[in-house]
C-alpha positions in Angstrom: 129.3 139.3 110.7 127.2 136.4 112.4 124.5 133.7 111.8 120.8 134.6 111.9 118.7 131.9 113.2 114.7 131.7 113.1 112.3 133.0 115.6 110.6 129.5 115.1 111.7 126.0 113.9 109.0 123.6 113.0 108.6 119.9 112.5 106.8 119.0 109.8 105.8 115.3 108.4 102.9 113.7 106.2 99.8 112.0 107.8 101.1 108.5 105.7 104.5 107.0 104.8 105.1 107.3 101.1 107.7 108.6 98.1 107.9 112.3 97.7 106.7 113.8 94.6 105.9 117.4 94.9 107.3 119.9 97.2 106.6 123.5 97.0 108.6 125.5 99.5 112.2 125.0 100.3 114.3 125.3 103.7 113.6 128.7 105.1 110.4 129.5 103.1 107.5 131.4 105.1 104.4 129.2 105.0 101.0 129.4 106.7 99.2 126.9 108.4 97.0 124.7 106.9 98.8 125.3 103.6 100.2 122.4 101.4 103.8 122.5 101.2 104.4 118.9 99.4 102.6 115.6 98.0 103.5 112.1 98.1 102.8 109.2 95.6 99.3 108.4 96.1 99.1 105.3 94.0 99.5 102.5 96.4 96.8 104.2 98.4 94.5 104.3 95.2 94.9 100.8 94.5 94.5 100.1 98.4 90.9 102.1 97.9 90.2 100.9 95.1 90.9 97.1 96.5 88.7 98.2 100.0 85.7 99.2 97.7 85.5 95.7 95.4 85.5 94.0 99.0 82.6 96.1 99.9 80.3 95.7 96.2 81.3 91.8 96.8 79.9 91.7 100.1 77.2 93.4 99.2 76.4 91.4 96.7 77.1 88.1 98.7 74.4 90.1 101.3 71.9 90.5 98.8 72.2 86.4 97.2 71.4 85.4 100.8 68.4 88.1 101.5 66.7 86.9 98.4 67.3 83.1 98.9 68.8 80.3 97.1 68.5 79.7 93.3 67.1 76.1 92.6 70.5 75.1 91.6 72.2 75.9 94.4 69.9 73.9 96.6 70.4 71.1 94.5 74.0 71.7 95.0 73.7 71.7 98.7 71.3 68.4 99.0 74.0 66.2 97.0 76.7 67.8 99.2 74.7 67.1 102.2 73.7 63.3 100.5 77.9 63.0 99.8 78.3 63.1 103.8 
């Protein structure tokens, strides 16, 4: 009677902190590389993306207001500001 132990041990982690939600193998299961043996909770991600790509329309927007010039109002805007001083 004895103990068997593994050939090979490996370390494994995710690329990003996060909760678990999915895991497909278990202790001692055979798995290839590359494969996917879990998931984690992707929604703070998603609303991190999804935060990243109104900053980037915004800008954009913001980018194209200045490449086609001021409206009429907004340079009346900006002569009584400039008047105030």
């Amino acid at each position: 009677s004895g103990t068997l132990q593994p050939n090979e041990e490996a370390q494994v982690s995710f690329e990003v902190a996060g909760r678990v939600v999915e895991l497909n193998r278990n202790e001692g299961d055979q798995v290839k590389q590359g494969e996917i043996i879990g998931r984690i909770d992707s929604s703070d991600y998603s609303l991190q993306l999804a935060k990243a790509n109104t900053s980037v329309e915004q800008t954009g927007a913001n980018l194209q207001k200045v490449n086609n010039g001021a409206r009429e109002q907004e340079r009346i805007q900006a002569k009584a500001l400039q008047d105030k001083a």
